[in-house]
PDBQT receptor file of N, H, CA, C and O in Angstrom, charges set to zero:
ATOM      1  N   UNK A   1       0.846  -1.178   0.000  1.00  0.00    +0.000 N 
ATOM      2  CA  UNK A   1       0.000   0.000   0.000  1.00  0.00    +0.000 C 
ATOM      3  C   UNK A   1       0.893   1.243   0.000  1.00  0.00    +0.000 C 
ATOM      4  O   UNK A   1       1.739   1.472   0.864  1.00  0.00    +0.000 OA
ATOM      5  N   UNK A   2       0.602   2.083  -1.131  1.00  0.00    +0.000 N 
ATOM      6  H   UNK A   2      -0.086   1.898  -1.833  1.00  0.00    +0.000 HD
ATOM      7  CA  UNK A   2       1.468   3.348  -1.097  1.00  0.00    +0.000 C 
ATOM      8  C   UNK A   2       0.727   5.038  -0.201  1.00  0.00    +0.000 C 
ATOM      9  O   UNK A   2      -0.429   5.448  -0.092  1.00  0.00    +0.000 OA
ATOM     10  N   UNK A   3       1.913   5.536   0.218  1.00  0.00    +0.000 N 
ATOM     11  H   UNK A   3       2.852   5.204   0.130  1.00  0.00    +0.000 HD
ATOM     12  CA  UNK A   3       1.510   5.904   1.152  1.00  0.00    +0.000 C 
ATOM     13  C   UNK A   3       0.465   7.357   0.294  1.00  0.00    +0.000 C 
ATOM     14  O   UNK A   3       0.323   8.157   1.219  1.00  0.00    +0.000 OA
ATOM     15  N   UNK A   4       0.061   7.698  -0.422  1.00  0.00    +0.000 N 
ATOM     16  H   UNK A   4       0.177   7.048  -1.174  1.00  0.00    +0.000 HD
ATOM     17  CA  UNK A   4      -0.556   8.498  -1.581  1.00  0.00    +0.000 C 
ATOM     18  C   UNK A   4      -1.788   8.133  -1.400  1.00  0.00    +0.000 C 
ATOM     19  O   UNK A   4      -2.671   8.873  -0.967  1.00  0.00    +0.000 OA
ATOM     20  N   UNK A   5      -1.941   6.801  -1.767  1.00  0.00    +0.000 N 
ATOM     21  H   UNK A   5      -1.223   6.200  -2.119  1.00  0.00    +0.000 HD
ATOM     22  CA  UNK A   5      -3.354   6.306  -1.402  1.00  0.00    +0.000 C 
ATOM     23  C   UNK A   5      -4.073   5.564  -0.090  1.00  0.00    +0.000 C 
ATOM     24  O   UNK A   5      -4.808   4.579  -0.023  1.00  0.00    +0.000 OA
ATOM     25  N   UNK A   6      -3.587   6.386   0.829  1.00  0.00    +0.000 N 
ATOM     26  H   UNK A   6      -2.990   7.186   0.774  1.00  0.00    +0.000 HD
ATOM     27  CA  UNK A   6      -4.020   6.298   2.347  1.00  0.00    +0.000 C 
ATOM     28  C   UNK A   6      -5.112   7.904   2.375  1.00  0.00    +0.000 C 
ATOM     29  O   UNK A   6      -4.935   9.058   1.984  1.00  0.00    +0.000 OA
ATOM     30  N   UNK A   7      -6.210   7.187   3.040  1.00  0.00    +0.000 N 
ATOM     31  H   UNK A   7      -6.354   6.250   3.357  1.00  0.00    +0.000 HD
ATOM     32  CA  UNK A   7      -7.471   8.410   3.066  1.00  0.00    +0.000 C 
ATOM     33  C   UNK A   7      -7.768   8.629   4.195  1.00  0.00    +0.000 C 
ATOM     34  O   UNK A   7      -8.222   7.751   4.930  1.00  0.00    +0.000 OA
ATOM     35  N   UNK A   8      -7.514  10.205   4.671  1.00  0.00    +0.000 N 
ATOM     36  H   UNK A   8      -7.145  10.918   4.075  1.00  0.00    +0.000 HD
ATOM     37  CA  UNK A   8      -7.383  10.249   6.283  1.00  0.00    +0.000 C 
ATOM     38  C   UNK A   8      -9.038  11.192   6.235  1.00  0.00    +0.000 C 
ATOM     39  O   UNK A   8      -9.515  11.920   5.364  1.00  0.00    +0.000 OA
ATOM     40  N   UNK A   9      -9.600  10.724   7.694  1.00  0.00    +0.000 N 
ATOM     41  H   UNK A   9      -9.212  10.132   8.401  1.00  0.00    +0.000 HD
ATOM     42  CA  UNK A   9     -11.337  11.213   7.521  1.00  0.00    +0.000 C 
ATOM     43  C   UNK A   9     -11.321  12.361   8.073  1.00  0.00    +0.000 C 
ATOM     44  O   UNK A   9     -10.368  12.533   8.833  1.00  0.00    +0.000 OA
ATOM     45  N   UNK A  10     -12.117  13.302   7.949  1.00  0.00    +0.000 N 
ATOM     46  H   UNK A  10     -12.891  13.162   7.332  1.00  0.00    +0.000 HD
ATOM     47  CA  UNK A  10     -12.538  14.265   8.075  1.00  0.00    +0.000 C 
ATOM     48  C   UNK A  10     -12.701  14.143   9.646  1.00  0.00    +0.000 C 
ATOM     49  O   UNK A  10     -12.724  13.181  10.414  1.00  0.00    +0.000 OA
ATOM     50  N   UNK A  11     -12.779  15.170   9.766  1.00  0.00    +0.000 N 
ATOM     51  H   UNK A  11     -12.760  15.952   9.142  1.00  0.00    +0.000 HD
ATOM     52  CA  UNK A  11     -13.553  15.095  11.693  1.00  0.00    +0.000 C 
ATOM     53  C   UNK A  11     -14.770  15.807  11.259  1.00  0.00    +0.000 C 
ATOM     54  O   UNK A  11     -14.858  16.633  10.351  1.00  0.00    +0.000 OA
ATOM     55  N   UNK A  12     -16.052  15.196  12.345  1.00  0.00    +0.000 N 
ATOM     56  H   UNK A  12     -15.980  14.525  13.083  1.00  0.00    +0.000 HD
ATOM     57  CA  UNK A  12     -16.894  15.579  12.257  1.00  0.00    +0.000 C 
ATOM     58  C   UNK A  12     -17.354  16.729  13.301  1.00  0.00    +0.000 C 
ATOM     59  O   UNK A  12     -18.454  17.281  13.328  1.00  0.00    +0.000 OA
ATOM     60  N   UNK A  13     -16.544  16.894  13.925  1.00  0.00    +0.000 N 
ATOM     61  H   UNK A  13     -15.651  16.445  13.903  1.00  0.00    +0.000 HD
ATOM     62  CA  UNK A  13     -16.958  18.534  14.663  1.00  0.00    +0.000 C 
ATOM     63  C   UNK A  13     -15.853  19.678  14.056  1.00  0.00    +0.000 C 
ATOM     64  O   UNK A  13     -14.740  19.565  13.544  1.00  0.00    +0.000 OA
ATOM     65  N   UNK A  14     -16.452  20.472  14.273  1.00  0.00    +0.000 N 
ATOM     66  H   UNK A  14     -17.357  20.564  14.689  1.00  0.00    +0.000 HD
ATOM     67  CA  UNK A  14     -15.339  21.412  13.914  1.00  0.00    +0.000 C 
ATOM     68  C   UNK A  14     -15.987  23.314  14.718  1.00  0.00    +0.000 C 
ATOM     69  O   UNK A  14     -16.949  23.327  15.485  1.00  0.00    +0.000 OA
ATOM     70  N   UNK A  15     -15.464  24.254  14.446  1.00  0.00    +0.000 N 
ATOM     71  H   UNK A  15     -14.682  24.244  13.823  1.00  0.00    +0.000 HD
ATOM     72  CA  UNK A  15     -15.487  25.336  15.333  1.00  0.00    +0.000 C 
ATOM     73  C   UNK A  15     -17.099  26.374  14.262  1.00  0.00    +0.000 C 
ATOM     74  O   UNK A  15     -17.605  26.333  13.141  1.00  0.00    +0.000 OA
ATOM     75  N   UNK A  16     -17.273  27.125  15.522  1.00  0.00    +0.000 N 
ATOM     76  H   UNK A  16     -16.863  27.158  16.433  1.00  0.00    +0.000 HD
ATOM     77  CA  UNK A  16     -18.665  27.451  14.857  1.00  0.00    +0.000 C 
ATOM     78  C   UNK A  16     -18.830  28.774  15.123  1.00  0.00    +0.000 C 
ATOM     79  O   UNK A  16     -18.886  29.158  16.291  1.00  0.00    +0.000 OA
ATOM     80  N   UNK A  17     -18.937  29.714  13.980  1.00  0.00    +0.000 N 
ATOM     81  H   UNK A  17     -18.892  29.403  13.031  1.00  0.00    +0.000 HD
ATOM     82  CA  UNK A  17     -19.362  31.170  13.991  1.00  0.00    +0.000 C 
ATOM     83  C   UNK A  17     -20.831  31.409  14.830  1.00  0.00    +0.000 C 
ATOM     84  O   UNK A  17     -21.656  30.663  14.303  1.00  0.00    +0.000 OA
ATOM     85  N   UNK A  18     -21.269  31.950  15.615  1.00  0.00    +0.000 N 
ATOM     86  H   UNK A  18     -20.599  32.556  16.043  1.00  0.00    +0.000 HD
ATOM     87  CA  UNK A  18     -22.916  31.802  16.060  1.00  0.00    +0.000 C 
ATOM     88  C   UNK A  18     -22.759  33.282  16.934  1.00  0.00    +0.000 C 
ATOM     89  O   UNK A  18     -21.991  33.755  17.771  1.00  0.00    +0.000 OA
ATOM     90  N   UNK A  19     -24.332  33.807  15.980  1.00  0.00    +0.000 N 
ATOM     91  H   UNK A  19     -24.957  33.422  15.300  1.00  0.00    +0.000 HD
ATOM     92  CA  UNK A  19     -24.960  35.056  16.195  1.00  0.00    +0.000 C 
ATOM     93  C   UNK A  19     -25.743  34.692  17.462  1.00  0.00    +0.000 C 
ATOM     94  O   UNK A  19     -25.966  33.508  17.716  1.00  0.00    +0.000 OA
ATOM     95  N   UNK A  20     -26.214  35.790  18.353  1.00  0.00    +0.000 N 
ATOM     96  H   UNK A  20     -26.033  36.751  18.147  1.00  0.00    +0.000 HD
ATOM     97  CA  UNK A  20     -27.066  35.996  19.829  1.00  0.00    +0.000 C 
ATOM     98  C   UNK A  20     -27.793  36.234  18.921  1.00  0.00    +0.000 C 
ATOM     99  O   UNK A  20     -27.488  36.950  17.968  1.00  0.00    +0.000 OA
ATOM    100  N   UNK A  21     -28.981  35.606  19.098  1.00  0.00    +0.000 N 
ATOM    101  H   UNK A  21     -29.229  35.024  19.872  1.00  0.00    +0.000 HD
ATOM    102  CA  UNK A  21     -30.307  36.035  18.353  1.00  0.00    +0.000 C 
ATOM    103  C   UNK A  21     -31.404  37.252  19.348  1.00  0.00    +0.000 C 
ATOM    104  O   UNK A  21     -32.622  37.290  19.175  1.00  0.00    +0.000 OA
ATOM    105  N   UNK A  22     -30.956  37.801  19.961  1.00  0.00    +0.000 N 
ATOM    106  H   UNK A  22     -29.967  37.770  20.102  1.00  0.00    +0.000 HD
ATOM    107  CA  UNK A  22     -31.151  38.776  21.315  1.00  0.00    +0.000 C 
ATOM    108  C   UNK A  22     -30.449  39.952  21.344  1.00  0.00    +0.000 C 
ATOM    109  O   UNK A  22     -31.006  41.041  21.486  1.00  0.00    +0.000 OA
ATOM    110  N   UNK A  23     -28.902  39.767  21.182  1.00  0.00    +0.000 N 
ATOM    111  H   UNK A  23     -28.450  38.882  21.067  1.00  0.00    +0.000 HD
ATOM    112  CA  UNK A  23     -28.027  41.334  21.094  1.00  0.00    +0.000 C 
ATOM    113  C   UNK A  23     -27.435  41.411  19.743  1.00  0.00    +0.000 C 
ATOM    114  O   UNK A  23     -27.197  42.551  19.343  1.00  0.00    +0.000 OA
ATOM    115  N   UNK A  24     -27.076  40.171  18.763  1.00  0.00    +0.000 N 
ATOM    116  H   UNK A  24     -27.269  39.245  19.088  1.00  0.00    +0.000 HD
ATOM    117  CA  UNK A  24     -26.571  39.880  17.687  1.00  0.00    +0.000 C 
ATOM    118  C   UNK A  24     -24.706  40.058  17.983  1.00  0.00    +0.000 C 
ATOM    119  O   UNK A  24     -23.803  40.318  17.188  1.00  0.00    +0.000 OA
ATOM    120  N   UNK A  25     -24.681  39.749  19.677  1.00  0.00    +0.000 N 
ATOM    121  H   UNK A  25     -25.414  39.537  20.323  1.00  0.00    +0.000 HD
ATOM    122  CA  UNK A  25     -22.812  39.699  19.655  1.00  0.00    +0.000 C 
ATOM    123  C   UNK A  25     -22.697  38.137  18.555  1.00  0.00    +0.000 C 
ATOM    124  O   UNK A  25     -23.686  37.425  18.382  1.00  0.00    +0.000 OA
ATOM    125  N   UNK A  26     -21.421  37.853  17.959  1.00  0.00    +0.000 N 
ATOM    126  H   UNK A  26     -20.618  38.432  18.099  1.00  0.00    +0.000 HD
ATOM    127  CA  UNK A  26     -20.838  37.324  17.855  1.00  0.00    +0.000 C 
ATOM    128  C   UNK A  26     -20.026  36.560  18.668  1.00  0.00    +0.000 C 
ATOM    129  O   UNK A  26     -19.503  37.049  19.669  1.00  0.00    +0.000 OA
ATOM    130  N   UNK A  27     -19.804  34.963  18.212  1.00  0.00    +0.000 N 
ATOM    131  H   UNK A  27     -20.229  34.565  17.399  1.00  0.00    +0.000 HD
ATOM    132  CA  UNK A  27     -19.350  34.106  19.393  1.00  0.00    +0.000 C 
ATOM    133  C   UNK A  27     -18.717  33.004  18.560  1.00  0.00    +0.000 C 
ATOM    134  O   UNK A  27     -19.317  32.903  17.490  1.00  0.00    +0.000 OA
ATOM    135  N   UNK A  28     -17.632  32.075  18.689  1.00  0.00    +0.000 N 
ATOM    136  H   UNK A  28     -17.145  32.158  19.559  1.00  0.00    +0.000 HD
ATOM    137  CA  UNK A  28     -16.715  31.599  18.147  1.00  0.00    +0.000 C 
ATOM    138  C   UNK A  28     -17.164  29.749  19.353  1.00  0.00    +0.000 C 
ATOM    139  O   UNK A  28     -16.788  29.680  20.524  1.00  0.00    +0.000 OA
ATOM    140  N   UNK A  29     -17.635  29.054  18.942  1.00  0.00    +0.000 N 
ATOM    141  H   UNK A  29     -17.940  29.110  17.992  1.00  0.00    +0.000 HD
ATOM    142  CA  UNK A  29     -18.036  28.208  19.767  1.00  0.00    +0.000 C 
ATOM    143  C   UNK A  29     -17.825  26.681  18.924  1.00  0.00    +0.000 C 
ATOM    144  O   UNK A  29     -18.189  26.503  17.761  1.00  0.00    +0.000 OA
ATOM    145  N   UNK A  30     -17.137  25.615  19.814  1.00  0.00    +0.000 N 
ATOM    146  H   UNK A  30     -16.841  25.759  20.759  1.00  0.00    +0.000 HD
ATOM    147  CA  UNK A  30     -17.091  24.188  19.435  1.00  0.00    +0.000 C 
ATOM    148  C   UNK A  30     -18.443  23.297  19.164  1.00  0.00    +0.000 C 
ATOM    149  O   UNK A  30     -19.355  23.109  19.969  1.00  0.00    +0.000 OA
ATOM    150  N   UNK A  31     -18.349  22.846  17.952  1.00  0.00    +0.000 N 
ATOM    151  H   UNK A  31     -17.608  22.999  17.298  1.00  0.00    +0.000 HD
ATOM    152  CA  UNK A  31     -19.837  22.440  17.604  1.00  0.00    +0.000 C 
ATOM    153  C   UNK A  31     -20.174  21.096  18.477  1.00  0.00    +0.000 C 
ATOM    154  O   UNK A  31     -21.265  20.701  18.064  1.00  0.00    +0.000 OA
ATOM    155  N   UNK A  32     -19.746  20.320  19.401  1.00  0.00    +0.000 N 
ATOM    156  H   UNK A  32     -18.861  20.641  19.735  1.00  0.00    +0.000 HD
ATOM    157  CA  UNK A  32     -19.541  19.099  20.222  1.00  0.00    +0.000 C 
ATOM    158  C   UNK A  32     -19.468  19.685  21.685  1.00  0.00    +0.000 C 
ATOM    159  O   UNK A  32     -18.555  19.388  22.455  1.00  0.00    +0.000 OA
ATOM    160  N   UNK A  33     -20.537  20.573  22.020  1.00  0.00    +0.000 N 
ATOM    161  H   UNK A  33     -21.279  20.815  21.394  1.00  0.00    +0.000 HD
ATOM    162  CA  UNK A  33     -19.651  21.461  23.214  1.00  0.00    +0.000 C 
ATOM    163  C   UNK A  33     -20.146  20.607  24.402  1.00  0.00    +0.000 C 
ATOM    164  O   UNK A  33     -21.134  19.874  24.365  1.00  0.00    +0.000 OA
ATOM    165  N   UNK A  34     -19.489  20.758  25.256  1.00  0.00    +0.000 N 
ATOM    166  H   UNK A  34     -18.686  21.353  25.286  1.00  0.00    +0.000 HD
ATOM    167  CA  UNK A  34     -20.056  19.880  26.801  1.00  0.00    +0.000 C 
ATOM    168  C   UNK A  34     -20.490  20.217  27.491  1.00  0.00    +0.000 C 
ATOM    169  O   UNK A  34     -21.067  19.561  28.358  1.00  0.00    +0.000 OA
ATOM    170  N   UNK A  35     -20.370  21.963  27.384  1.00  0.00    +0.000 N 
ATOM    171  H   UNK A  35     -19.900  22.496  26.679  1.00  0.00    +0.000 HD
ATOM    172  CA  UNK A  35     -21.089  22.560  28.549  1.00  0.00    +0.000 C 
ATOM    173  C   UNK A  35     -22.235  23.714  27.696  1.00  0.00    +0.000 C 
ATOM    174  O   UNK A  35     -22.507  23.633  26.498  1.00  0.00    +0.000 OA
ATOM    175  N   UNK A  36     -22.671  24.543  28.457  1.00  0.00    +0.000 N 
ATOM    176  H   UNK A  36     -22.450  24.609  29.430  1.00  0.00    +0.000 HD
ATOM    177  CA  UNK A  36     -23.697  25.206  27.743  1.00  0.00    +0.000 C 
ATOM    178  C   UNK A  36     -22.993  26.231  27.745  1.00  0.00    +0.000 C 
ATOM    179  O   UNK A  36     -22.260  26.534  28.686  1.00  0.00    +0.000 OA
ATOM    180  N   UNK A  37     -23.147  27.023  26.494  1.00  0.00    +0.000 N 
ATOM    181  H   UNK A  37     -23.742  26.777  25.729  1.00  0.00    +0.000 HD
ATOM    182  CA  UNK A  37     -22.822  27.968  26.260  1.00  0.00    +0.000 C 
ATOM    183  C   UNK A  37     -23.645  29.299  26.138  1.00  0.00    +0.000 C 
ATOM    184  O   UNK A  37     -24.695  29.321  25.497  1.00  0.00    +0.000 OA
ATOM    185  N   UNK A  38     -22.937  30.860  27.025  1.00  0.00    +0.000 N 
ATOM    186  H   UNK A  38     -22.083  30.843  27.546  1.00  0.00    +0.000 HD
ATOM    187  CA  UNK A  38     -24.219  31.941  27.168  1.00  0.00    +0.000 C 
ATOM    188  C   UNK A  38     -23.542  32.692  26.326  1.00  0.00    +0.000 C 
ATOM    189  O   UNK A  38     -22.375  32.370  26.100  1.00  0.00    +0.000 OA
ATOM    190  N   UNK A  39     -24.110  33.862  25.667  1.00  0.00    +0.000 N 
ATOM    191  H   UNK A  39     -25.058  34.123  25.851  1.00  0.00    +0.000 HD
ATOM    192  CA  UNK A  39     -23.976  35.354  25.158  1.00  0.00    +0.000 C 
ATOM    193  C   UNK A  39     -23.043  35.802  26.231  1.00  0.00    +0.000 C 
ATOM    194  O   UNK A  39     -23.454  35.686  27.385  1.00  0.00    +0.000 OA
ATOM    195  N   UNK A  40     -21.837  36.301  26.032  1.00  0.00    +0.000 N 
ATOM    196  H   UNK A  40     -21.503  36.395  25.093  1.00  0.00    +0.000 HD
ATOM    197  CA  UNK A  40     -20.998  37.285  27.139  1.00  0.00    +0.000 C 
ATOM    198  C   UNK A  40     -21.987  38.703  27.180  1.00  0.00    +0.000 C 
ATOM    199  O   UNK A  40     -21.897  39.145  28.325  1.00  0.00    +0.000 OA
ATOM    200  N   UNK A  41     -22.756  39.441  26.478  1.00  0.00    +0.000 N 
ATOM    201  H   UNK A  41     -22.829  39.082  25.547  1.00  0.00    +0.000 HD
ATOM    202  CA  UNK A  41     -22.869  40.392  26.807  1.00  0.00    +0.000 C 
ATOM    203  C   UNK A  41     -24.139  40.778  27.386  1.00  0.00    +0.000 C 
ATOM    204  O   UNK A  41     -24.434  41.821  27.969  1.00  0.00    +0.000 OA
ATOM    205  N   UNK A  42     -25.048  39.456  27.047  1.00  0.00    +0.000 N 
ATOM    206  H   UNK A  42     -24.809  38.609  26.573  1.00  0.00    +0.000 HD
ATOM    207  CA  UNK A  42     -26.825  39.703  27.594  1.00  0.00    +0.000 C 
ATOM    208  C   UNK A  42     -27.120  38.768  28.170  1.00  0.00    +0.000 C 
ATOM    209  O   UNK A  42     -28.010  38.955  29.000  1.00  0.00    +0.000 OA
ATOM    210  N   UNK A  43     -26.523  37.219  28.042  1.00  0.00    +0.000 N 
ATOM    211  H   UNK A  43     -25.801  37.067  27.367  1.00  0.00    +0.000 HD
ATOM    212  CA  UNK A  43     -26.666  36.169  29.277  1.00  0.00    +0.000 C 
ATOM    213  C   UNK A  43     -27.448  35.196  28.245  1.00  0.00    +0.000 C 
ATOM    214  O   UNK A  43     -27.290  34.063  28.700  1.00  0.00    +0.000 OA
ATOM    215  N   UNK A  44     -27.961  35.149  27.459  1.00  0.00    +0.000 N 
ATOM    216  H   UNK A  44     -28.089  36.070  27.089  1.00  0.00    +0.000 HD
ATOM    217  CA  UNK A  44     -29.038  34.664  26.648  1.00  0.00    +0.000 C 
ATOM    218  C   UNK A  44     -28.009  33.266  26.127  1.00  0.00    +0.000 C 
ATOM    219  O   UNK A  44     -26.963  33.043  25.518  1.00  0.00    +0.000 OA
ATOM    220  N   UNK A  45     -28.945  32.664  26.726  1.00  0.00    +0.000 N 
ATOM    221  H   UNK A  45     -29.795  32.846  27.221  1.00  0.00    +0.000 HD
ATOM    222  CA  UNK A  45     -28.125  30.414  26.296  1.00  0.00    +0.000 C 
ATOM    223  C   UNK A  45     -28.258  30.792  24.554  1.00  0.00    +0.000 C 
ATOM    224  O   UNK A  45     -29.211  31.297  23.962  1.00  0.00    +0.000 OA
ATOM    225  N   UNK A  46     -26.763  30.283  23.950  1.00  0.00    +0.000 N 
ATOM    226  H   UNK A  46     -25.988  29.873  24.431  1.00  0.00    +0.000 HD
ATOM    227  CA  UNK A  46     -26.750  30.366  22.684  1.00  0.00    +0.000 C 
ATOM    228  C   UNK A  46     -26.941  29.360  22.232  1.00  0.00    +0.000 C 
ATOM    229  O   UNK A  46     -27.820  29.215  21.382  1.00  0.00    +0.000 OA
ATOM    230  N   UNK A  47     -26.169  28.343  22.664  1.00  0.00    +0.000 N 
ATOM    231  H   UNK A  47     -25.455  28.460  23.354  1.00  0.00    +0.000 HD
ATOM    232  CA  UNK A  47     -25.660  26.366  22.620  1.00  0.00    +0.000 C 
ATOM    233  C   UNK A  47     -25.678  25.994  23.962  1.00  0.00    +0.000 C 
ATOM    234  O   UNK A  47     -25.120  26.461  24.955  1.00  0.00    +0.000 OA
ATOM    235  N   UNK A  48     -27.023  24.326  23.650  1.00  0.00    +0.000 N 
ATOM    236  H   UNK A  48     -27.476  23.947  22.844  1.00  0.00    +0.000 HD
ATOM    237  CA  UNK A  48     -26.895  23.824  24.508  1.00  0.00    +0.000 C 
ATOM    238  C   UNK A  48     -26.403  22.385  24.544  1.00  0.00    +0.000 C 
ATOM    239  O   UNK A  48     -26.722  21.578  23.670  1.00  0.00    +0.000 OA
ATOM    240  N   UNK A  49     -25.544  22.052  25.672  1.00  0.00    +0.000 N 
ATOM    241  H   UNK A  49     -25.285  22.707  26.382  1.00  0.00    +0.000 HD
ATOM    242  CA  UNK A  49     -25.208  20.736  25.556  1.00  0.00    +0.000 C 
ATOM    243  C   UNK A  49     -26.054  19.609  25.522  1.00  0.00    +0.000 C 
ATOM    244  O   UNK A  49     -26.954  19.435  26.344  1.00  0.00    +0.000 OA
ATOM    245  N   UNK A  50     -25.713  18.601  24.312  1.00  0.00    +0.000 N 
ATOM    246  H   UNK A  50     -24.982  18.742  23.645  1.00  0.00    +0.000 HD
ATOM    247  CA  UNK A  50     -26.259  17.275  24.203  1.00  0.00    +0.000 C 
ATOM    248  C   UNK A  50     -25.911  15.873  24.282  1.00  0.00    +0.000 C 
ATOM    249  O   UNK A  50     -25.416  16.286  23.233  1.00  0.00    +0.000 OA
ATOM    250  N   UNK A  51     -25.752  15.112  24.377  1.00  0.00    +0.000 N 
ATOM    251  H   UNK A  51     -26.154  14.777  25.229  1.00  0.00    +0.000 HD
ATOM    252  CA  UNK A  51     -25.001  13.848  24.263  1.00  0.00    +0.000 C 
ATOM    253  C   UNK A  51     -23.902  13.689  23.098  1.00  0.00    +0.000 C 
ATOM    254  O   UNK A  51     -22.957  12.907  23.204  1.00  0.00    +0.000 OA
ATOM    255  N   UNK A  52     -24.118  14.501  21.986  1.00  0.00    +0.000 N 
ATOM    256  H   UNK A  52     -24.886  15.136  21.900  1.00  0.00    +0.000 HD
ATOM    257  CA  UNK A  52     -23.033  14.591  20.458  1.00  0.00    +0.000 C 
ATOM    258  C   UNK A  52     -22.764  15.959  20.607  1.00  0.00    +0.000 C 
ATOM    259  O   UNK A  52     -22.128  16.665  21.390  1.00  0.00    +0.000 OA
ATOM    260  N   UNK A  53     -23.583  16.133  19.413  1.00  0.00    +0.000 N 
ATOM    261  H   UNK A  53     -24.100  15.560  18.777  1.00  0.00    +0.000 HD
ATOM    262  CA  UNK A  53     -23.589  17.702  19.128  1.00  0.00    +0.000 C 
ATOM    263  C   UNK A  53     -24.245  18.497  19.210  1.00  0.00    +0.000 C 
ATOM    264  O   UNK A  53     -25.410  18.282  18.878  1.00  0.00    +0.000 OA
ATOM    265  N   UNK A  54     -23.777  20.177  19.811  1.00  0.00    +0.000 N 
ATOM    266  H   UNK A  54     -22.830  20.352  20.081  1.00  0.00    +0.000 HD
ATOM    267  CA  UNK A  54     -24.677  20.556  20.417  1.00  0.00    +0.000 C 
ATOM    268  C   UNK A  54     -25.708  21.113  19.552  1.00  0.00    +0.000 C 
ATOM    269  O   UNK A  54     -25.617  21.126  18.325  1.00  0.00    +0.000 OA
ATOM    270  N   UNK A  55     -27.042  21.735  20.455  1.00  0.00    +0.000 N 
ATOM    271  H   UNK A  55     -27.116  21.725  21.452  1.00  0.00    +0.000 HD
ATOM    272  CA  UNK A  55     -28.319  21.958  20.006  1.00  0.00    +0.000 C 
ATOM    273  C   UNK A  55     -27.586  23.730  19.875  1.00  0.00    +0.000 C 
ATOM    274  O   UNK A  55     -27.312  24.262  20.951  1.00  0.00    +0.000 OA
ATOM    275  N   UNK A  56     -27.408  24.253  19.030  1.00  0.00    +0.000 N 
ATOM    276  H   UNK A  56     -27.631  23.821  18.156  1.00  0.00    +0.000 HD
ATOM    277  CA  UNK A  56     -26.902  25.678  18.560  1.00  0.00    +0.000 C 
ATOM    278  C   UNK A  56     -28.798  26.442  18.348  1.00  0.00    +0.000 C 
ATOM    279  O   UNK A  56     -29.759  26.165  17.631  1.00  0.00    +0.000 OA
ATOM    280  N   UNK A  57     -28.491  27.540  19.504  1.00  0.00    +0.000 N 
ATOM    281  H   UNK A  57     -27.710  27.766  20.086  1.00  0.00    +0.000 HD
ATOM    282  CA  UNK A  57     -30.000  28.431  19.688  1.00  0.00    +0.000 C 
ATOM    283  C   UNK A  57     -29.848  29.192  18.968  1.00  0.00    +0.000 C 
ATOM    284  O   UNK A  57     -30.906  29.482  18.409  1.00  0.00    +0.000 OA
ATOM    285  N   UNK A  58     -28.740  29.924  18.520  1.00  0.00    +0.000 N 
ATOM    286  H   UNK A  58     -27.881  29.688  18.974  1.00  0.00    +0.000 HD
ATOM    287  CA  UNK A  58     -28.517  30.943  17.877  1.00  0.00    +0.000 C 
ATOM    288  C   UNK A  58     -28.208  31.039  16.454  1.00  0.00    +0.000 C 
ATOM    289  O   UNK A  58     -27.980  29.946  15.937  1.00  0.00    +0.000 OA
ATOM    290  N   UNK A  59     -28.133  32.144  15.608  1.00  0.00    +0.000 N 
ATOM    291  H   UNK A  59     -28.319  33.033  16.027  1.00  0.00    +0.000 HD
ATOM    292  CA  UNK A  59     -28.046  31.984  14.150  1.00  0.00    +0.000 C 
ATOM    293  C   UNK A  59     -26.676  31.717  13.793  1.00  0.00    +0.000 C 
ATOM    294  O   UNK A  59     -25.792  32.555  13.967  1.00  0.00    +0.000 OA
ATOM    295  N   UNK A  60     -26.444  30.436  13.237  1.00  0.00    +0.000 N 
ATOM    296  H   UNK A  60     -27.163  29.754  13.096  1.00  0.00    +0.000 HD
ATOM    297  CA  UNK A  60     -25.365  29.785  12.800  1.00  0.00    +0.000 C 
ATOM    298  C   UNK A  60     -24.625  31.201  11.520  1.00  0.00    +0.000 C 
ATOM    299  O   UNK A  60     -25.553  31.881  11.082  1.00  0.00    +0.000 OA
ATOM    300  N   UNK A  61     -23.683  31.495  11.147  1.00  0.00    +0.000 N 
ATOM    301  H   UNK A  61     -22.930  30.943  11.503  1.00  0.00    +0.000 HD
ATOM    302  CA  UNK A  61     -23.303  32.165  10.888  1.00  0.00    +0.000 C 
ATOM    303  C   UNK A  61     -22.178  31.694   9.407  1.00  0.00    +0.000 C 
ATOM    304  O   UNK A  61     -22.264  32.077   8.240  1.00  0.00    +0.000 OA
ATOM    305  N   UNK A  62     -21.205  30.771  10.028  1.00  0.00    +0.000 N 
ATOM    306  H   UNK A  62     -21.135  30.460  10.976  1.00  0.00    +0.000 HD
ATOM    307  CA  UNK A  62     -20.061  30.311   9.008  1.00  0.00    +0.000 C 
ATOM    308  C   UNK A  62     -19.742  29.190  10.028  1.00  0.00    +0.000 C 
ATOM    309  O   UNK A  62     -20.077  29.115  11.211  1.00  0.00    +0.000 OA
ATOM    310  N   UNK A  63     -18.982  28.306   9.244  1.00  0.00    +0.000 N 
ATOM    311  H   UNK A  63     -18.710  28.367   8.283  1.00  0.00    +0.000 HD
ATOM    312  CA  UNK A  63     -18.143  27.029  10.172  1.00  0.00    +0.000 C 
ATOM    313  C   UNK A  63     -16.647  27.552   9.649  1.00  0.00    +0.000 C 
ATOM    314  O   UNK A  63     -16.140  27.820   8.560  1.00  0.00    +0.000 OA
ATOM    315  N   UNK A  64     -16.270  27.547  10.918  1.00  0.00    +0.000 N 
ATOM    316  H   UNK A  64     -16.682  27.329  11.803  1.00  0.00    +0.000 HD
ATOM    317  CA  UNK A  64     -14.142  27.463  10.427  1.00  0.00    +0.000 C 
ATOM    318  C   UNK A  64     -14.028  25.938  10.489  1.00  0.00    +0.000 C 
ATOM    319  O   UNK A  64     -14.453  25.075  11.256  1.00  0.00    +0.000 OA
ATOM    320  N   UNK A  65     -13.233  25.948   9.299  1.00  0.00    +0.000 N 
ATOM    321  H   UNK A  65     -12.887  26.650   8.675  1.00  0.00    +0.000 HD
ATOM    322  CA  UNK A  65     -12.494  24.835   9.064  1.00  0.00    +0.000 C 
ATOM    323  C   UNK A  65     -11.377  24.968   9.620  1.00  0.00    +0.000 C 
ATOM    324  O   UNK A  65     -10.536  24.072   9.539  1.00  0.00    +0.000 OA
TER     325      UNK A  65
């Protein structure tokens, strides 16, 4: 087997742009998160934790790769 044709997988979480649908701050958040995540500036739950991935309250925005 040459090493060219070895296929490495994707990960399935990755980092997540997400709007406060309440103040519209901006927030930079792990899409697999464990804990719940609030708005720093109005308190408002953006992402909540689930057994995988989280339940995102707020307006998804862009994914960083």
């Amino acid at each position: 087997m040459r090493k060219n044709t070895i296929v490495i997988p994707k990960p399935r979480s990755n980092f997540v742009s997400v709007q406060c649908i309440q103040c519209g701050e901006n927030r930079v958040i792990f899409s697999h998160t464990t804990t719940d995540i609030y708005c720093k500036s109005c308190g408002q739950l953006i992402a909540k934790k689930s057994g995988s991935r989280a339940n995102i309250l707020g307006k998804i925005l862009n994914s960083l790769d």
